[in-house]
N, C-alpha and C positions, 0 to 999 in steps of 0.2 A: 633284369637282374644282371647284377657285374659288367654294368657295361663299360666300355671305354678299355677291352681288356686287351694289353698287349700282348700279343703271340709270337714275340721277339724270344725265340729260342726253342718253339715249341716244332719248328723244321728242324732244326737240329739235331730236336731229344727223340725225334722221330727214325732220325738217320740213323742213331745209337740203339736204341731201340731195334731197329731192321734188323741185328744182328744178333740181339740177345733171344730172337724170336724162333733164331733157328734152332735150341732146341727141341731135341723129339718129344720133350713133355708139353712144348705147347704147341707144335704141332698134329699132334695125333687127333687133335679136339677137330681137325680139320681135315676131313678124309684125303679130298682130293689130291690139297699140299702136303700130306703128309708121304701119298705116293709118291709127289713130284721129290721130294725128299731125299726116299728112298731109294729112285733112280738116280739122284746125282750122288749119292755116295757108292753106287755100282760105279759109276762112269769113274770119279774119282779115285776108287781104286785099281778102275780100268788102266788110267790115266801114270800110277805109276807102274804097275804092274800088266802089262799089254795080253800078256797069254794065259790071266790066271785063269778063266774060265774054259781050257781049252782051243782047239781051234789052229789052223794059218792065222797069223798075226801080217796084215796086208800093210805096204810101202806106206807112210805117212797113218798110219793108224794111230799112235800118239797121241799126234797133233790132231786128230780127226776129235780122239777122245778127250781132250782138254780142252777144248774149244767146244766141244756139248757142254761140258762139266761147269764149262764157266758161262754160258751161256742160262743154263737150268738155276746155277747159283744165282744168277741178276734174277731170273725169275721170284726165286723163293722170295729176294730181298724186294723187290718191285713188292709182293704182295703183302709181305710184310712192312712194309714202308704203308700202304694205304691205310691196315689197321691202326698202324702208330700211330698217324698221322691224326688218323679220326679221336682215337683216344688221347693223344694229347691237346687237342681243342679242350676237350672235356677235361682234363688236368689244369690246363692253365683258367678254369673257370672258378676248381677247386680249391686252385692256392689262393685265388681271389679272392675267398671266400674265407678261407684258412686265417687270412689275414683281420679276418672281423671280428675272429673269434680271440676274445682277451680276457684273461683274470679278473673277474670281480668279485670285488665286495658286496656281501649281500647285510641288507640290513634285519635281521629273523627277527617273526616280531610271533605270539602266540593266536590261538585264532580270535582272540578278544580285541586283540589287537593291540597288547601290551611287549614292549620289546623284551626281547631277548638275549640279542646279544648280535654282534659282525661275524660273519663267517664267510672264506671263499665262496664262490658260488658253486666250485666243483662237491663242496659237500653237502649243497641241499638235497635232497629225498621228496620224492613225491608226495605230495599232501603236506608237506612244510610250507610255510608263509611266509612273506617277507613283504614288507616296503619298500619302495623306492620314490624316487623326489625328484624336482627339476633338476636337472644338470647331469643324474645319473643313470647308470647302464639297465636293464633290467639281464637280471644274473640269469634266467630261465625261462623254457617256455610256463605258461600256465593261464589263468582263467582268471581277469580282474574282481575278485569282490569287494571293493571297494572302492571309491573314488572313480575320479572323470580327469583323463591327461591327452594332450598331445603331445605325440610321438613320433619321432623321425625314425622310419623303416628305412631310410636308403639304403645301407648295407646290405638289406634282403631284398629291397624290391627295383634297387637302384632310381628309384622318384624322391626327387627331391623336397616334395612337398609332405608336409607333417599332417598325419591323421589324427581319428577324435579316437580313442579308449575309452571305454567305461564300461561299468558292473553293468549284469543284467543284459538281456536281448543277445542278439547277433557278431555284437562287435567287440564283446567283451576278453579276446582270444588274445595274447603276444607271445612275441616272440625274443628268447635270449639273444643278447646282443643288440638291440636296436636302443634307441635313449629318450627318454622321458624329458619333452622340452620343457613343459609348465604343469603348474599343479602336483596330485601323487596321487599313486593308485595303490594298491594292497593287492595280492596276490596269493592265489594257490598255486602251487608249482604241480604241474601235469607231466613231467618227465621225470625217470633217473639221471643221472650227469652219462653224458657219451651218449645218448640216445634222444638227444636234440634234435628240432625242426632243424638247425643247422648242419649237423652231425648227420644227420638223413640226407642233405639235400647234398652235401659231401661224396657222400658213397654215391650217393644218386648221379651226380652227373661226371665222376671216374668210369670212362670206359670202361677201362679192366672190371668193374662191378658187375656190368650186366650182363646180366642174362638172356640166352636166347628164348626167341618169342615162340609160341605154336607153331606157326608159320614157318620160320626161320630153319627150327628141327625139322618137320616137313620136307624144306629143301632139302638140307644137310643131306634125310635120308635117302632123297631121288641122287643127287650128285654122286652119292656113295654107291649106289646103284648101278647108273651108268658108268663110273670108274671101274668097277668090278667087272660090270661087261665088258666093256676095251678091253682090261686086263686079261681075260679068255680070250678075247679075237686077237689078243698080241701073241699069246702062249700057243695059238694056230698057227701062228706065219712061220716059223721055222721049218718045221714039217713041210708044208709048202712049199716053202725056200729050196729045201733038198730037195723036191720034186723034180722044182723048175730049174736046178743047179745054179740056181740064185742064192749068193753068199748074205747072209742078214748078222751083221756086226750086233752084239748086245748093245752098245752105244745107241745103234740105230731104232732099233726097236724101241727103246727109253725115249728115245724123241718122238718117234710115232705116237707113243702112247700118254704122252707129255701132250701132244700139240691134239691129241684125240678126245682125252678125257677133257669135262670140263673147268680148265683150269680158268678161265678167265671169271665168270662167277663165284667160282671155287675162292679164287684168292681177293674180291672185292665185298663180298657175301657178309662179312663179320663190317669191313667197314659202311656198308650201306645200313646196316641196321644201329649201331652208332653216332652216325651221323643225323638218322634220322630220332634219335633221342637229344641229338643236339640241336636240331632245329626249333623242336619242342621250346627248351632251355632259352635260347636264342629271343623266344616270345614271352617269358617270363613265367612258364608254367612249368613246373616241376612232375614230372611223370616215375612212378614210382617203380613202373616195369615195361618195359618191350611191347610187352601185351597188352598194355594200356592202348598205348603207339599204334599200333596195330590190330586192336578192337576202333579205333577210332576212325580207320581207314574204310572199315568194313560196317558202320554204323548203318541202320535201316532207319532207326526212330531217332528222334529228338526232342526233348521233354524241357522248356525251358519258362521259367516264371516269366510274369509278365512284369511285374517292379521291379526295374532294373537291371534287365535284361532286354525287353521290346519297348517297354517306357524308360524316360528319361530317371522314373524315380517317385517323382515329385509332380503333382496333379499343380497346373498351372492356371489364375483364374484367367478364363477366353469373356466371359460378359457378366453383363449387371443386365435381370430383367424381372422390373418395376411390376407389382400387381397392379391392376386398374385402380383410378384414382390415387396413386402416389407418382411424387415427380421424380423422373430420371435422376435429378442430380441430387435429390432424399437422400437417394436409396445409394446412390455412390458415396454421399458422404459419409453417412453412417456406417455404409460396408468400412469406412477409410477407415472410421474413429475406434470400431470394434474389433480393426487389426493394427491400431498403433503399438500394442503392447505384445501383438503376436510376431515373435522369434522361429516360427515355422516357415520351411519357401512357401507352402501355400498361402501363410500370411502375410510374407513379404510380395507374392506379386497379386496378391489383392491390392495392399496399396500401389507398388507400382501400376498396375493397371486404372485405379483411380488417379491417381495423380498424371496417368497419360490422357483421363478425360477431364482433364483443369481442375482437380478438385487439389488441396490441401490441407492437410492438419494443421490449424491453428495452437499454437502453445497453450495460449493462455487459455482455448478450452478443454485441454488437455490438464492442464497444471491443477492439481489437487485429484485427479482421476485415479482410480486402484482395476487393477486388471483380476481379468477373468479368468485362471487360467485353466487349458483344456484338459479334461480327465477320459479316460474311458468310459468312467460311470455316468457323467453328466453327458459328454460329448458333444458340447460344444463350448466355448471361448468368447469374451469381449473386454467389456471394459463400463463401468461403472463411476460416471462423471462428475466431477466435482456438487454439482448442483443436483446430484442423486440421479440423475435419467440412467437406465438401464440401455444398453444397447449388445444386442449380442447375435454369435453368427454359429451355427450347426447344421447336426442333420434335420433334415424336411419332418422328421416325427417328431423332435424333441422340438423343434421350434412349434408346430401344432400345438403340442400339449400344452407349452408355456403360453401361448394363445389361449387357448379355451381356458388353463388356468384362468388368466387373469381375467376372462368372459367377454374378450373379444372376438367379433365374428369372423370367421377364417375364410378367403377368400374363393371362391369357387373355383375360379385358374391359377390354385396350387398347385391342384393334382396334374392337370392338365399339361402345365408348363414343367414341371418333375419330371416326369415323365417323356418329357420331347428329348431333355436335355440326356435322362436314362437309356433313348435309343439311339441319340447320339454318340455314346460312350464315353460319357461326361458323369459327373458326381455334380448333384444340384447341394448348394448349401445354404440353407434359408436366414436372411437376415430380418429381426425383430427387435424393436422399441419403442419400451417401457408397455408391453405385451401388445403390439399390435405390427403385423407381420407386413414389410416395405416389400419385399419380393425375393429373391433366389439368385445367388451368386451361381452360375456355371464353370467349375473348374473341369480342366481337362486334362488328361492322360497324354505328353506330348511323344507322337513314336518318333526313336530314334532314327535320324536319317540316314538312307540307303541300305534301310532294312528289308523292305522290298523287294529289291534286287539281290538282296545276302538270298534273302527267302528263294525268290524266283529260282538263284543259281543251286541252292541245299536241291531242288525238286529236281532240275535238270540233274541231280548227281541220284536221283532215286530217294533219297533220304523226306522221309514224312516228319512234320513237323506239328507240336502241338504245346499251346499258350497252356498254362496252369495259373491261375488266379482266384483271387477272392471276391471275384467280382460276382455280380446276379449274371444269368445267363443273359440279358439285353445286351450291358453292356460289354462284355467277355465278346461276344459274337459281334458288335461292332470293332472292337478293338483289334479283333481277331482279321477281321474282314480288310480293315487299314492297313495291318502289318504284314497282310499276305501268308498268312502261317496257315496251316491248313487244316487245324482242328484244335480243338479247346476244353476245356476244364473248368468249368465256373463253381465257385464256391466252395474253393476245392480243400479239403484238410490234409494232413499228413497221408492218411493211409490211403486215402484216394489216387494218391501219386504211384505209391507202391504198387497196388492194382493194377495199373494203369502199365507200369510198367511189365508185371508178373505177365499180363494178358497178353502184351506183344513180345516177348519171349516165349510163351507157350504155342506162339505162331512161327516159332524160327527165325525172330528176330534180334539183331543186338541195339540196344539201347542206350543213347547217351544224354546224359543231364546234368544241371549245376545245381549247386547248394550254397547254402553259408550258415545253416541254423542246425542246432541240436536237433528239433524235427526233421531236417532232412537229410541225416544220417542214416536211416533206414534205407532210405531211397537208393542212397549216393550208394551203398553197400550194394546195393539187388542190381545196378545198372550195371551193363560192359561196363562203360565209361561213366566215372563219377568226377565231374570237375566241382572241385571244394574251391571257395574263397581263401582268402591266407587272412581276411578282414572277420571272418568267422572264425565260430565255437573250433575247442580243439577237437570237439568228438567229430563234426561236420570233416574236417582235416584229416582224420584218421579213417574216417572209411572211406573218405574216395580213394580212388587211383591215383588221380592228378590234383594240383594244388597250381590254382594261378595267382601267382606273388601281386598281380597286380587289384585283385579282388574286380576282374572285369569279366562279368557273365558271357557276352557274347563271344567273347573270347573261344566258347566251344567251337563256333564255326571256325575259325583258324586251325584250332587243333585237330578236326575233320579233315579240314584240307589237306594239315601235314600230314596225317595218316594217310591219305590216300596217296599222295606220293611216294611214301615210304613203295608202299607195294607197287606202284606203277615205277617204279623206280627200279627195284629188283628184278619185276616183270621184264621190264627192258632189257636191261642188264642179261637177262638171263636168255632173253631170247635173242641179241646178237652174239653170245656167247656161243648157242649153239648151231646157230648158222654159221659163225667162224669155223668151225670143228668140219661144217660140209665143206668147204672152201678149201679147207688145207688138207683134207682126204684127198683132192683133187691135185693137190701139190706134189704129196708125198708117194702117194701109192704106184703111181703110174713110173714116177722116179725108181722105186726100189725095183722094179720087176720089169722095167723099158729093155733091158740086156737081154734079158732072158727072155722075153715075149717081145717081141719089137711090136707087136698088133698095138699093145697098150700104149706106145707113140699116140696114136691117136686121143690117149685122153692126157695127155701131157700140152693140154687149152694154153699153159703160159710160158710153153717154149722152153723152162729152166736148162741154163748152160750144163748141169750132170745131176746127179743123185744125189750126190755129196750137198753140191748147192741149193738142192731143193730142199732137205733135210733142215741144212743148216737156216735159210732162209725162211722156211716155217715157224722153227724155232726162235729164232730172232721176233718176225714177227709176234708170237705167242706171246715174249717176255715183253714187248714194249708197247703192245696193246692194253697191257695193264697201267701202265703209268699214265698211259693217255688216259682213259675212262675213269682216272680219280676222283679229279676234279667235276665230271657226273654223279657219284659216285657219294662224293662230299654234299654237293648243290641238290643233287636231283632233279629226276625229269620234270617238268611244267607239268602241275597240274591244270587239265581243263575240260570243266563240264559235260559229262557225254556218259551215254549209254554205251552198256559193256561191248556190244557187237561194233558201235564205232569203233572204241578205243582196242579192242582186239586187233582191228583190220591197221587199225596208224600203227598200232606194234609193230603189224606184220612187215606193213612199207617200209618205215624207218631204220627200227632194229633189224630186222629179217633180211629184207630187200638187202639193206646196208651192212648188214654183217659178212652178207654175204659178197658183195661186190667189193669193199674194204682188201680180205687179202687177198685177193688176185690181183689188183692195185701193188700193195704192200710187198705182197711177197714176190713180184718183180719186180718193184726198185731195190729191195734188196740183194738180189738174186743179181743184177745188176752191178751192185757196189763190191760184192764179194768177188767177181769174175773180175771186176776192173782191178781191184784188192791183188789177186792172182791165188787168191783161196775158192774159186769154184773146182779145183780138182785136187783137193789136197789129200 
């Protein structure tokens, strides 16, 4: 979706943005920074007013206080630069999109299908109709009843290849704004104006829209928590302070309790959960909340059809095999002749597959021939040759019966050979002419490549996977067994799915699945994650969560992955965050109370040149740790297959180990620069 999108200005509007953020009405939604806030406007009015709070007012205090002030300021703005940052991705995807969206003309016709009259498209109403033709817009989303068009979706799916529309089944769904290349459909309009698939998808990927996730509040309310605490153990050290006739500047305390609390998740927290809705985005699937995002992360089950999702689709013919007594190339020619007229892939690679065993369709005994064509009531197809021979291809029952109709004897290695091909998880399709049965096309279910391994790696993430199909249980269970999926559904209807799903939720499971039809709206509704087709019904669309523009089932596994990075992302994040905070406990404390206590020398591990230095040099660190960990932040962590006790323990090494080793690193080369500076004793 919107791809090719330039982000030429979207730093910019981000930098502008940093600054309109510092209001307290959108801070407050953010505990942590909203502290951090709050201490920089004590210091700032420290900064001009030195003795408001009471107190000796010490040599260079000031300047001590203006240099926190502006130091807590680049903080606030660091942190608001990363939210910008993230939400404006998500703007410039929106004005992309903004731009697709144009006036038209609708053509309103009655439900008979008698015109009515042109009207904007802003003013159609739900259950209005309208027509449209090659070359024009369609005004709204709604539900084809009428006609069969190809249609160019780029605009929403950004593929530049034109789909098929039409009344009836699965695919009968569009969308406003996209354009009708050939033919004409007729439509009911499924929306009010403003409340658009595009109008949704608008709001949807504008940061500032969303919402925090379960999770996300969760955090918020530990961060708030632990800020609270600090706040008590800072409101202790004064007392303290005059114990030990150690002087503690208000300044200084705001930094302690700045570099203590957790500001560095604190201030990435909003953009890691945006970002991770843009990743989404990014893949052409549209997520309707946070929580989508982040049920996907946490997925146990996975429930996904077998057509067109683990198969290619389209059952492809693999052999020709001859009853006893007919010759090989009978039975291929006839398969040929009885699919000359067949416009199905499965009819097209019957003949392809004939014509790769030398056979061809002759014209001329073709020419004067009338085709068969296939019904659900008959259920089977051919072709009916000039010279009257009957020749035709179906199911192994209906070719029987039309056998014994016509009172020819049916050959004993029907059943036999039916059946081999049924445990192979194959569809046998019996070919007969002029009622005497030549033998059994083998079509086959081809699974998509590197499905296997998709599967393999779903298992290594703990995630149980299971095929839904309409297949008999033989070949369901061979199919199943190819694809590596780990359990199955044969014959499955609607409500069997629902069950299916109700039962592993009732286990403390969360559930993800894909859809595209009015029947699996129920489904798409009852799952954590319900990823809907955008090639599907609009009710299919309405009850999932998610909608993949590209109408590509497997696509769940992706969105799986991206959820799980979402939270390993954060996870990370939050745990070098608070391994930082032990780091600079180390910096700071020993710093304020080294005078007073010289014993505490000893925990002063990084030598800092004074108090002042070590403060300030914390500080600095604090703020520029944030800018660094954006770009994490933005990307996220790698996701990679593993069990929760590994990926706990890589946390620990990486982020933990590293958080913490980081500013003791950091906060002496600064401590460093400031001393070289001639600001370690200011």
């Amino acid at each position: 979706m919107v791809r090719g999108i330039s982000y030429q200005g979207v730093f910019r509007r981000a930098l502008r943005d940093s600054f309109g953020k510092l209001d307290p009405r959108v801070q407050y939604r953010n505990p942590v920074m909203f502290v951090v806030e709050a201490g920089t406007a004590v210091t700032l009015l420290m900064s001009f007013a030195p003795g408001i709070f009471g107190g000796p007012v010490a040599t260079g205090a000031r300047a001590y206080d203006i240099l926190v002030t502006v130091i807590l300021i680049v903080t606030l703005l660091f942190a608001n630069f990363a939210e910008a940052l993230a939400e404006g991705r998500g703007r410039a995807q929106a004005e992309s999109l903004r731009r697709t969206r144009t006036e038209t003309i609708a053509r309103r016709i009655g439900e008979d299908g008698s015109l009515i009259g042109e009207v904007p498209a802003s003013q159609l109403r739900k259950g209005d109709f309208a027509r449209v033709e090659a070359g024009e817009m369609i005004p709204a989303d709604g539900e084809i009843v009428r006609g069969v068009a190809s249609i160019d979706e780029s605009a929403i799916t950004g593929e530049s290849a034109p789909v098929i529309r039409e009344a009836g089944g699965d695919f009968s769904s569009v969308t406003g704004g996209t354009r009708v290349l050939s033919d004409w459909i007729e439509l009911r309009v499924e929306q009010e104006p403003g409340k658009s698939f595009l109008d949704r998808m608008i709001a949807l990927v504008e940061g500032a829209e969303r919402q925090k996730s379960p999770n996300e509040l969760a955090l918020t309310v530990l961060l708030a928590a632990l800020t609270l605490i600090f706040l008590i153990v800072i409101d202790t050290l004064p007392p303290m302070g005059g114990y030990l006739h150690a002087h503690l500047s208000v300044a200084t305390l705001i930094a302690l309790l700045v570099c203590l609390i957790p500001t560095t998740i604190g201030a990435l927290l909003s953009a890691i959960g945006i970002a991770g809705m843009d990743r989404v985005i990014r893949f052409n699937v549209i997520a309707k909340s946070g929580r989508a995002v982040e049920a996907a992360g946490d997925v146990d089950t996975m429930i996904l059809d077998k057509t067109g999702t683990i198969t290619l689709g389209n059952r492809m013919a693999d052999a020709f095999m001859p009853m006893p007594g007919v010759d090989y190339g009978e039975l291929v020619h006839a398969a040929l002749l009885a699919s000359a007229h067949d416009e199905t892939p499965e009819g097209k690679s019957i003949v392809v597959l004939a014509e790769r065993e030398g056979q061809t369709a002759n014209p001329d005994e073709l020419r004067g021939s009338t085709a068969i064509d296939f019904s659900a009531e008959t259920r089977r197809s051919g072709v009916v040759l000039g010279d009257g021979r009957e020749i035709s291809k179906g199911a192994v029952d209906v070719i029987r019966h039309m056998a014994e109709k016509a009172g020819s004897e049916l050959p004993p290695e029907l059943d036999a050979v039916t059946a081999e091909i049924a445990r192979a998880g194959g569809t046998p399709l019996g070919v007969i002419a002029d009622g005497r049965v030549l033998g059994v096309i083998h079509l086959k279910d081809i699974i998509k490549p590197g499905l296997q391994d998709r599967f393999a790696a779903l298992r290594r993430m703990g995630i149980h996977t299971i095929m839904v199909t309409g297949d008999n249980p033989l070949t369901a269970a061979t199919i199943a067994r190819e694809a590596g999926v780990d359990d199955f559904i044969a014959q499955a209807k609607p409500e069997d799915k629902m069950r299916r799903i109700r039962q592993e939720q009732a286990e403390g499971k969360l559930v993800a699945m894909t859809g595209d039809g009015t029947n699996d709206a129920p489904a798409l509704a009852q799952a954590d994650v319900g990823l809907a087709m955008n090639s599907g019904t609009s009710a299919a669309k309405e009850a999932g969560n998610m909608v993949d523009l590209d109408s590509d089932p497997t696509k769940l596994i992706e969105v799986v992955s991206i959820g799980k990075q979402l939270l390993i992302t954060r996870g990370a994040i939050t745990t070098f965050s608070i391994a930082n905070d032990v780091a600079k406990y180390f910096a700071i404390i020993p710093a304020m109370f080294v005078v007073a206590v010289p014993a505490l020398q000893g925990l002063n591990v990084m030598h800092l040149t004074s108090p002042q230095s070590a403060i300030l040099s914390a500080l600095i660190f604090n703020a520029l740790i944030i800018p660094a960990l954006i770009p994490l932040a933005l990307r996220g962590v790698r996701y990679r297959p593993m069990g929760a006790t590994e990926m706990l323990r890589r946390n620990i090494l990486i982020y933990g180990v590293g958080g913490m080793v980081l500013p003791f690193v950091g906060i002496k080369l600064i401590d460093l620069a400031l001393t070289a500076m001639g600001l370690a004793h200011i």
